[in-house]
C-alpha positions in Angstrom: 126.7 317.2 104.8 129.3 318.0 102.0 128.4 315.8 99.5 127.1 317.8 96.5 123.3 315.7 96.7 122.9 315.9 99.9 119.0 316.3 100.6 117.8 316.9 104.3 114.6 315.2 103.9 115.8 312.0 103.0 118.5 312.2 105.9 116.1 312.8 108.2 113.5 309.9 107.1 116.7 308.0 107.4 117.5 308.8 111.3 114.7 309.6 112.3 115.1 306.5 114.7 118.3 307.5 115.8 117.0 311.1 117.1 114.3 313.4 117.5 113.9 317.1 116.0 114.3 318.7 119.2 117.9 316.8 119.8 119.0 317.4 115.8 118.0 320.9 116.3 120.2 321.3 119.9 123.6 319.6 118.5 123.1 321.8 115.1 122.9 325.0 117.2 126.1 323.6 119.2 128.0 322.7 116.0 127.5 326.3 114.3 128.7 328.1 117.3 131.5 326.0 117.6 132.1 326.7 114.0 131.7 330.7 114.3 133.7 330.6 117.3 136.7 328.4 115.4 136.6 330.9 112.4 137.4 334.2 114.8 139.8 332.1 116.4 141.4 331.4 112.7 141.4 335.1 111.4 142.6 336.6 114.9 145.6 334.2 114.4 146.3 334.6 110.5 145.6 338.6 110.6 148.6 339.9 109.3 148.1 337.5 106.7 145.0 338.7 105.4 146.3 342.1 105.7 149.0 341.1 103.2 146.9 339.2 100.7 145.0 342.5 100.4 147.9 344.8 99.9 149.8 342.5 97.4 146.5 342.4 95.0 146.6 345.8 94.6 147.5 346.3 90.8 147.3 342.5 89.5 143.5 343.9 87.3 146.0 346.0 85.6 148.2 343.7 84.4 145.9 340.9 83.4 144.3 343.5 81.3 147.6 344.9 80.2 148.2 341.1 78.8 144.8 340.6 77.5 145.7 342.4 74.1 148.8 340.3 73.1 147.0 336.9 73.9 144.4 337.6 71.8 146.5 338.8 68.6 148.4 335.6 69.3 145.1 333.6 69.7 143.8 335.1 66.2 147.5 334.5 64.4 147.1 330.8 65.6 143.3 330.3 64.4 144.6 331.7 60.9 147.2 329.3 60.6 145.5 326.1 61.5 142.8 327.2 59.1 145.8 327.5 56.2 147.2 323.9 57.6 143.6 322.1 57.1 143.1 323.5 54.0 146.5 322.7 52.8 146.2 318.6 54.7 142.6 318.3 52.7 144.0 319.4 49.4 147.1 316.8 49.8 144.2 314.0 50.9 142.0 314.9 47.6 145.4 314.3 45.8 146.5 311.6 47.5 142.8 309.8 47.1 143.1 310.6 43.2 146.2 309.0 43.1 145.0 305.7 44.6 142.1 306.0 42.2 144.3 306.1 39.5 146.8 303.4 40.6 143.9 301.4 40.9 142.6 301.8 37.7 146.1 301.1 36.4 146.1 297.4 38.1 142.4 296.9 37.0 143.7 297.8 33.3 147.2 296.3 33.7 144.8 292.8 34.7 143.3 292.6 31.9 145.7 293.7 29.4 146.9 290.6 31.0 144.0 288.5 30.8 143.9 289.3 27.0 147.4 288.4 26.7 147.4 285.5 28.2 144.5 284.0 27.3 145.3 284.7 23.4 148.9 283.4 24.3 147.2 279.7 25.8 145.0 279.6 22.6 148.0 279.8 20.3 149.9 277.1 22.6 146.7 274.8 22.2 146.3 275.6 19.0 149.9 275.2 17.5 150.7 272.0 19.5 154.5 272.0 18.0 155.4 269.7 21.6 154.6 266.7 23.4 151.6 267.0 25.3 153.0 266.3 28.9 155.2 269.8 27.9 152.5 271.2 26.7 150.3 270.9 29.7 152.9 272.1 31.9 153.3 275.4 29.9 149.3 275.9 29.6 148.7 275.0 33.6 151.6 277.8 34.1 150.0 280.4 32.1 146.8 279.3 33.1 147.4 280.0 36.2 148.8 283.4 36.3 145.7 283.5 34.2 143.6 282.5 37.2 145.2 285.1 39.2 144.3 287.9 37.2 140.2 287.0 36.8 139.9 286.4 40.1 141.2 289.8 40.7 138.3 291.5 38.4 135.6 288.7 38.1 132.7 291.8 38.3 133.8 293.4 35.9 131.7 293.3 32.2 135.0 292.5 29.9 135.7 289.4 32.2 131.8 287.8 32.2 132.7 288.4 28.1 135.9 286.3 27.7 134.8 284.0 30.3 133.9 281.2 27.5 137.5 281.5 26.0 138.4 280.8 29.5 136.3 277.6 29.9 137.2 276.6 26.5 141.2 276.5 28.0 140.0 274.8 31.3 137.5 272.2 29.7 140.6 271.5 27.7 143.4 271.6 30.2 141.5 269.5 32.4 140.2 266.7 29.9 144.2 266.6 29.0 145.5 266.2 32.2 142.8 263.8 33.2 143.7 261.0 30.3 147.3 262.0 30.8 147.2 261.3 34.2 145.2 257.9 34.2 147.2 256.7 31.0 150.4 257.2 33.3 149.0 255.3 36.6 148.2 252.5 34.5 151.0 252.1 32.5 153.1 253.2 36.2 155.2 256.0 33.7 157.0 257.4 36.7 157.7 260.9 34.6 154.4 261.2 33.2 152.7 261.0 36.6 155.2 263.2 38.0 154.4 265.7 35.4 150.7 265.7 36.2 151.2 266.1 39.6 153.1 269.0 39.2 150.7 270.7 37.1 148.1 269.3 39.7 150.2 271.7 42.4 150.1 274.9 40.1 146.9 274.8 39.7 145.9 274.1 43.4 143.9 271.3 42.5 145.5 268.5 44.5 142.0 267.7 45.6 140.9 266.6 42.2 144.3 264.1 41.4 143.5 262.3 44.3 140.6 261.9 43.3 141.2 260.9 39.9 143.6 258.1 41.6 140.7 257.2 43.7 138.2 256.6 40.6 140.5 255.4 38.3 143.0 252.9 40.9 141.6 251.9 43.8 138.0 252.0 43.1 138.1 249.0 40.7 140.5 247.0 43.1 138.1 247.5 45.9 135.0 246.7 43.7 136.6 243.4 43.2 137.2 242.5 47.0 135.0 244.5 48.9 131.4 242.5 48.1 128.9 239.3 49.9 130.5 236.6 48.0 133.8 237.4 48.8 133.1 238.4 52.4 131.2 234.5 52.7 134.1 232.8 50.8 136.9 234.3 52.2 135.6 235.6 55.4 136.4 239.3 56.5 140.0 238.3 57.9 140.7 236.8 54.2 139.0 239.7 52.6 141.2 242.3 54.6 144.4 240.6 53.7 143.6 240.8 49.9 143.2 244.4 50.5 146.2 244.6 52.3 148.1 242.7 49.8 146.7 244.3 46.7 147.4 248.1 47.7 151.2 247.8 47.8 151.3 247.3 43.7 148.7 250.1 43.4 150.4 252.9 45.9 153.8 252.2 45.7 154.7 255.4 42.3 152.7 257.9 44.2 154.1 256.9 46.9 157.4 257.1 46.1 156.7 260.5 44.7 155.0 262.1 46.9 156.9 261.6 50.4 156.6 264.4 53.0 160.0 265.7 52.9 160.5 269.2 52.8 162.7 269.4 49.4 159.6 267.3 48.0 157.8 270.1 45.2 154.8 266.6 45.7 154.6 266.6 49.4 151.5 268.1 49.8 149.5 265.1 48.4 148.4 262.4 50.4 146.8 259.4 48.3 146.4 257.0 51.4 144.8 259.3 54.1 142.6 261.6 51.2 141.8 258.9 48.2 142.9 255.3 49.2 140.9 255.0 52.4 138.2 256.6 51.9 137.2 254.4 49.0 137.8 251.5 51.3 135.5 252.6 53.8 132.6 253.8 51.6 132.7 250.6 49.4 132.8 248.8 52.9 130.0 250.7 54.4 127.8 250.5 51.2 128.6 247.1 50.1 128.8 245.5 53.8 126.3 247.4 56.1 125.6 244.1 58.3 129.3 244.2 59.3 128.5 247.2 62.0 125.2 245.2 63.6 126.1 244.4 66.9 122.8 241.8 67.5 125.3 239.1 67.5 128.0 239.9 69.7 130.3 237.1 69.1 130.2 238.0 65.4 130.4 241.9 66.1 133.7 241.5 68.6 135.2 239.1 65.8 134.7 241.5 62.9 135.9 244.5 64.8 138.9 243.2 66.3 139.9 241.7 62.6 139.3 245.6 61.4 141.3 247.4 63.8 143.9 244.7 62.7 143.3 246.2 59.1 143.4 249.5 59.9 146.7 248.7 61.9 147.9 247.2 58.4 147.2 250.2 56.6 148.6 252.8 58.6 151.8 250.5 58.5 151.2 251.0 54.6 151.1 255.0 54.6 155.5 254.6 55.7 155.5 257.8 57.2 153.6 259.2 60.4 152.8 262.2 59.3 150.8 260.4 57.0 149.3 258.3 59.8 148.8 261.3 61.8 146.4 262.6 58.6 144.5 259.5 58.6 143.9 259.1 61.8 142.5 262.8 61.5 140.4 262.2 58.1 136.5 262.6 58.7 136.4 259.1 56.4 138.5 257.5 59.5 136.3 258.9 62.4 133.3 258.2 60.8 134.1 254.7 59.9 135.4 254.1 63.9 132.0 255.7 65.0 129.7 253.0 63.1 131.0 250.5 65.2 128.3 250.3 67.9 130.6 249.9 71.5 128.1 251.2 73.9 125.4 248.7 72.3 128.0 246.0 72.2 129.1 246.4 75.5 125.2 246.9 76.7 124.8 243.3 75.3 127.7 242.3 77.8 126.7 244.0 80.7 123.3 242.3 80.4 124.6 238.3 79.6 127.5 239.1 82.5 125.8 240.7 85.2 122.8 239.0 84.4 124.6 235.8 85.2 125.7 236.9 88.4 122.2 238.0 89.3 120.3 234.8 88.6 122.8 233.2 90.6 121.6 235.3 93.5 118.3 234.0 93.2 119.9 230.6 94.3 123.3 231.3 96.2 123.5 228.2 97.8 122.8 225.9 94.8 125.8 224.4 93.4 126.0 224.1 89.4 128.5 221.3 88.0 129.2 223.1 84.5 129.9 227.0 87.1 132.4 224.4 88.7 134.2 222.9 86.4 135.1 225.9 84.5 136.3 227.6 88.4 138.9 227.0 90.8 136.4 224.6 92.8 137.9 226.4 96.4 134.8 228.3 97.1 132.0 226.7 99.4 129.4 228.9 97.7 128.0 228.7 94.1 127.7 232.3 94.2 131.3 233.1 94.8 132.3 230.6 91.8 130.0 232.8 89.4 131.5 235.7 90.8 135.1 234.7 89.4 133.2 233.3 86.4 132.3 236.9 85.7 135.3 238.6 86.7 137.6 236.5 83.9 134.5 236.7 81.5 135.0 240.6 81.5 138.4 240.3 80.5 138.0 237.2 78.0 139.6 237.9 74.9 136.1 236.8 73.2 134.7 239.7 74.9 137.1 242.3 75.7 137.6 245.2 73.5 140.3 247.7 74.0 138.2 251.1 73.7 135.5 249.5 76.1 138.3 248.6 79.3 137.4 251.0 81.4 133.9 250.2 81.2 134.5 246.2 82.1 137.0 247.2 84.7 133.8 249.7 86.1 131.9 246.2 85.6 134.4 244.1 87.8 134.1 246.6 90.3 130.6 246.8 90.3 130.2 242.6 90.9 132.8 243.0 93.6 130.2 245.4 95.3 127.1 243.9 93.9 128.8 241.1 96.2 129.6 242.9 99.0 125.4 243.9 99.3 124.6 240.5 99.1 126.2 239.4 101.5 124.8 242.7 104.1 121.7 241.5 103.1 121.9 237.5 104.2 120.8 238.1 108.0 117.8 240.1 106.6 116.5 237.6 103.8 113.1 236.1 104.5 114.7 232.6 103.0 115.5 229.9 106.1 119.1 230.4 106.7 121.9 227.7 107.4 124.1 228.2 109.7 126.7 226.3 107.8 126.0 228.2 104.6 126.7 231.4 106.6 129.7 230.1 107.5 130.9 229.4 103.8 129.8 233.2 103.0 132.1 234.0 105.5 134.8 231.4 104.8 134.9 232.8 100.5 134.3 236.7 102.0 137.9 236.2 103.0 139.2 234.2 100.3 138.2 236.4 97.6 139.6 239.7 99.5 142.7 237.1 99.3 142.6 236.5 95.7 140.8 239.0 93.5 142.9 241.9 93.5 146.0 239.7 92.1 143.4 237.8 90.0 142.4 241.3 88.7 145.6 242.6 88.0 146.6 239.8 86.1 143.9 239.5 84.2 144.4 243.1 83.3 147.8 243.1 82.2 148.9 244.7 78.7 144.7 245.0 78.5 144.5 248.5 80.9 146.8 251.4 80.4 148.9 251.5 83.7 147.9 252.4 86.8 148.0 252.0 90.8 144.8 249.5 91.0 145.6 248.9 94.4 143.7 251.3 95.8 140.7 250.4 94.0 140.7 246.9 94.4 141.5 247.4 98.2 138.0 249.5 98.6 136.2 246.9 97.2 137.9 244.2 99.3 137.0 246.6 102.4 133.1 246.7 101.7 133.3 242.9 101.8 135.0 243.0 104.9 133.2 245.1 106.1 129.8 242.8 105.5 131.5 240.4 107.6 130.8 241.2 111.7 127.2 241.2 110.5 127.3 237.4 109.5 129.5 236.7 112.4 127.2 238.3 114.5 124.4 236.1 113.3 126.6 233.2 113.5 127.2 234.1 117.4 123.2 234.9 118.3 121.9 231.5 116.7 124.5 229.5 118.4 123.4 231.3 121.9 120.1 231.1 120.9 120.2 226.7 120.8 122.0 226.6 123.6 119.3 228.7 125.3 116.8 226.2 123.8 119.3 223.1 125.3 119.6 224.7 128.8 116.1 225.4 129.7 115.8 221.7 130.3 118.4 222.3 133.2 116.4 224.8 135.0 113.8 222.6 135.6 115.9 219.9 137.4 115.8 221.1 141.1 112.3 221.7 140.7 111.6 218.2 140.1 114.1 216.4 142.3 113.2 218.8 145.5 112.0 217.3 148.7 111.1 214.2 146.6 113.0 210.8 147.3 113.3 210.4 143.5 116.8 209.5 142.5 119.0 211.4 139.9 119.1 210.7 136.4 122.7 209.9 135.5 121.7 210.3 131.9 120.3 212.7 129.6 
C-alpha cells in the first residue's frame, strides 16, 4: 500500500483468489478505524507538544524574509565573479593554445632546417670522400639517421615530398656501400670491417637486412652445394647433415664471435643462426628435397626424421648460447619445418600394420605361427597371447618409436591390453566349437600376462616416456583381464558337469534293468 505505483486494480486481479470484495471491504473498514482511533490516541498523548511547535513558529516568516535580502546580494556578487574567472580561464586557454601552435610550428621548422642541414652536410661527406670508406659509412649512417628522424617526423609535408630524391640518392648510396663493404669483409673474414658494418647495421635499425645479406651471400651458396638429389643419393641424408654440420663452423664462427648476447655487446641484438643461417637450411631443404616429409614409406620416413632431429640437435649445439637456442626454437622457419613432418599420418600407418596384426590374429587365436614364435618368449599356450607381446615391443621398437608420438603408442599398448581383455569376454559366446583345453590356455596366459606385462611395459618404456606412476594404469588393464576370467572358468566348470551328466545317465538305468530279473551283474563297464 505505500509503494509509490501501487495500483488497486492489479492488486486485486492478483488476490482475488485469496478473498472476496465483501471480506477486503470488512478488514479495510477495521484497519481505518483502528487507524483513526491510534491517531487520537497519539495527539491526546503528545498535546503539549503540538501546543509548543505552534507557539515556537511564531516569528520564524520574519526572519527568513529578513535573510532573504543579504543571500541574494551575496548570490549576485558570486555569479559576477565566476563570470570574471571564466572569462579570465578562456583567455589563458586561447593563450595557452597559441602557444602550442607556435612551439609546434617551431619543431616543424626547427625539422627541416635540419633536414636541409643534414642532408646538404651527407652530400658534401659523399661527395668529398677525403676518408676510408668503412669511416666514411659510419659518419653518413650517423647523420643519416638523425636524418631519418627528422622526415619521419614531417613526411606530409610538401618541402619533404621535394627533397625526397636527395634523400634516396644518400640511401641508394649508403646502402649499395655498405652491401659490398659488408660481403667483401665476410669473405675475406676482416674482423674490423664486419664489425664496422654491423655497427652501422644497428644505427640504422636495419639488422633485418645484414642478416640477410649473410644469408645470400654465406650460407646460401654452401647449402646450394650440399642440400640437392645427388648428394642426398650419394651420401645419404645422415652424410648430407654432417657436411652441413661440419661446413657451418668456418662460415659462423666472425659473427659469431661478434655478436654474443652479452649485455656490454653494442652487436647483441643480431642473431645469424636463429634469423639467416637456418632458415636457408630449411627452405633449400624443403624446395630442394620435398620427398624427405612423405610418410608412404614409414621405414624411410622414421629413418629420415630421427637423423633430422639429430641435425637439429647439432645445430642448436652450434648457436653456443641458449638464448640463441631459445630464438630458434621460437623462429616461424623452425615451427614450420617441425610441422611438415607428417606424425599423425606416420603414426596412422603404425596403428594400422600393429593393431592390424593383432586383429588378424584374432581371426585364428588358436593357430600357432612358427615365425610369431620364434621372435616371443615361447611361454604362452596361445598364438594370440604371443602376438600380443609381439605388439607390445613393436610399439616401442626403436624402428618405430618416435619421441613426439609416445603417448600415442603407450594409448596403443593400452588399447591391445583391452582389445585383449574383450576377447577373451567374448570366447564363451563365439559361434566357433570351443576346446576345453584351449580355454584352459586362455586362462593359463590371462594370468601370466597380468604377471608380466606391466614390468615388460615399464621396461620397455624407460628413458622413452617422461616419468610417471604407470602402475596404476597398467594395473586397470591387468584388472579387465582378470576380470574376463570367472567367465571362462565358469565355462570350464558347466562343460565338465555337463559330460559327466552325459557319463552318468548310463547309471540310472542300471536297477531298471537288473530288477526282479535273475540276470547277473556286470563287473565291467
Amino acid at each position: 500500500f505505500f509503494e509509490d505505483n501501487f495500483d488497486v486494480d492489479t492488486f486485486l486481479s492478483l488476490n482475488r483468489k485469496s478473498f472476496t470484495l465483501e471480506s477486503l471491504k470488512k478488514d479495510l473498514e477495521n484497519y481505518s478505524t483502528t487507524i483513526q482511533n491510534s491517531l487520537v490516541e497519539l495527539i491526546n498523548r503528545d498535546y503539549a507538544d503540538f501546543v509548543n511547535l505552534s507557539t515556537n513558529l511564531v516569528g520564524v516568516d520574519q526572519t527568513i524574509l529578513k535573510l532573504e535580502a543579504p543571500l541574494i546580494d551575496i548570490h549576485a556578487d558570486i555569479n559576477i565573479i565566476a563570470q570574471s574567472i571564466d572569462s579570465e580561464v578562456q583567455l589563458i586557454a586561447e593563450k595557452l593554445n597559441l602557444r602550442s601552435e607556435i612551439r609546434n610550428k617551431q619543431e616543424i621548422l626547427h625539422g627541416l632546417m635540419n633536414i636541409e642541414k643534414l642532408t646538404n652536410k651527407i652530400e658534401q661527406l659523399i661527395d668529398n670522400q677525403t676518408e676510408g670508406k668503412e669511416s666514411l659509412f659510419e659518419r653518413v649512417a650517423s647523420e643519416y639517421s638523425q636524418l631519418q628522424f627528422y622526415v619521419n617526423k614531417n613526411e606530409d609535408l610538401p618541402f619533404v615530398q621535394e627533397i625526397r630524391p636527395r634523400i634516396k640518392r644518400i640511401s641508394d648510396y649508403l646502402e649499395g656501400g655498405l652491401h659490398k663493404s659488408f660481403k667483401s669483409g665476410l669473405k675475406n673474414n676482416d674482423k674490423n670491417s664486419v664489425t664496422q658494418c654491423l655497427r652501422i647495421f644497428t644505427t640504422l635499425g636495419r639488422v633485418d637486412q645484414s642478416e640477410q645479406l649473410f644469408a645470400d651471400a654465406i650460407i646460401a651458396p654452401i647449402i646450394d652445394e650440399l642440400v640437392n638429389k645427388e648428394n642426398l643419393s650419394k651420401r645419404g641424408l645422415e652424410g648430407m647433415y654432417s657436411q652441413i654440420l661440419d661446413a657451418l663452423p668456418s662460415a659462423t664462427a666472425l659473427v659469431l664471435s661478434l655478436t654474443s648476447p652479452r649485455k656490454d655487446n653494442e652487436l647483441r641484438s643480431f642473431d645469424f643462426m636463429s634469423n639467416a643461417t637456418f632458415p636457408t637450411i630449411v627452405s633449400k631443404i624443403c624446395t630442394k628435397t620435398p620427398a624427405l616429409f612423405a610418410a608412404g614409406d614409414p621405414r624411410q620416413f622414421q629413418r629420415s626424421y630421427k637423423e633430422t632431429m639429430k641435425f637439429i640437435s647439432g645445430f642448436e649445439k652450434l648457436c653456443q648460447y641458449k638464448e640463441r637456442v631459445a630464438n630458434l626454437r621460437q623462429h616461424p622457419s623452425y615451427r614450420n619445418f617441425i610441422s611438415k613432418w607428417s606424425l599423425p599420418i606416420y603414426f596412422q600407418i603404425r596403428l594400422q600394420e600393429i593393431a592390424g596384426s593383432f586383429e588378424h590374429q584374432l581371426l585364428t587365436p588358436f593357430t600357432f605361427n612358427t615365425e610369431i614364435q620364434e621372435e616371443t618368449s615361447g611361454k604362452y599356450e596361445l598364438p594370440v597371447s604371443e602376438m600380443l607381446e609381439l605388439c607390445i615391443h613393436r610399439c616401442w621398437d626403436e624402428d618405430v618409436l618416435l619421441r613426439p608420438l609416445t603417448h600415442r603408442f603407450f594409448k596403443l599398448t593400452l588399447q591391445l591390453l583391452r582389445r585383449y581383455a574383450v576377447w577373451l569376454s567374448e570366447i564363451p559366446t563365439s559361434s566357433e566349437e570351443l576346446i576345453i583345453t584351449d580355454i584352459c590356455k586362455a586362462v593359463h596366459d590371462s594370468y601370466l600376462i597380468v604377471e608380466k606385462i606391466p614390468d615388460l611395459v615399464k621396461t620397455l618404456t624407460t628413458n622413452k616416456v617422461p616419468p610417471f606412476d604407470q602402475t596404476e594404469i597398467l594395473s586397470i588393464s591387468c584388472k579387465d583381464i582378470l576380470d574376463s576370467i570367472p567367465v571362462l572358468s565358469d565355462y570350464v566348470i558347466n562343460d565338465v558337469i555337463q559330460n559327466c551328466e552325459k557319463a552318468l545317465e548310463q547309471t540310472q538305468a542300471v536297477p531298471r534293468l537288473y530288477r526282479r530279473t535273475n540276470r547277473r551283474c556286470r563287473q565291467s563297464h
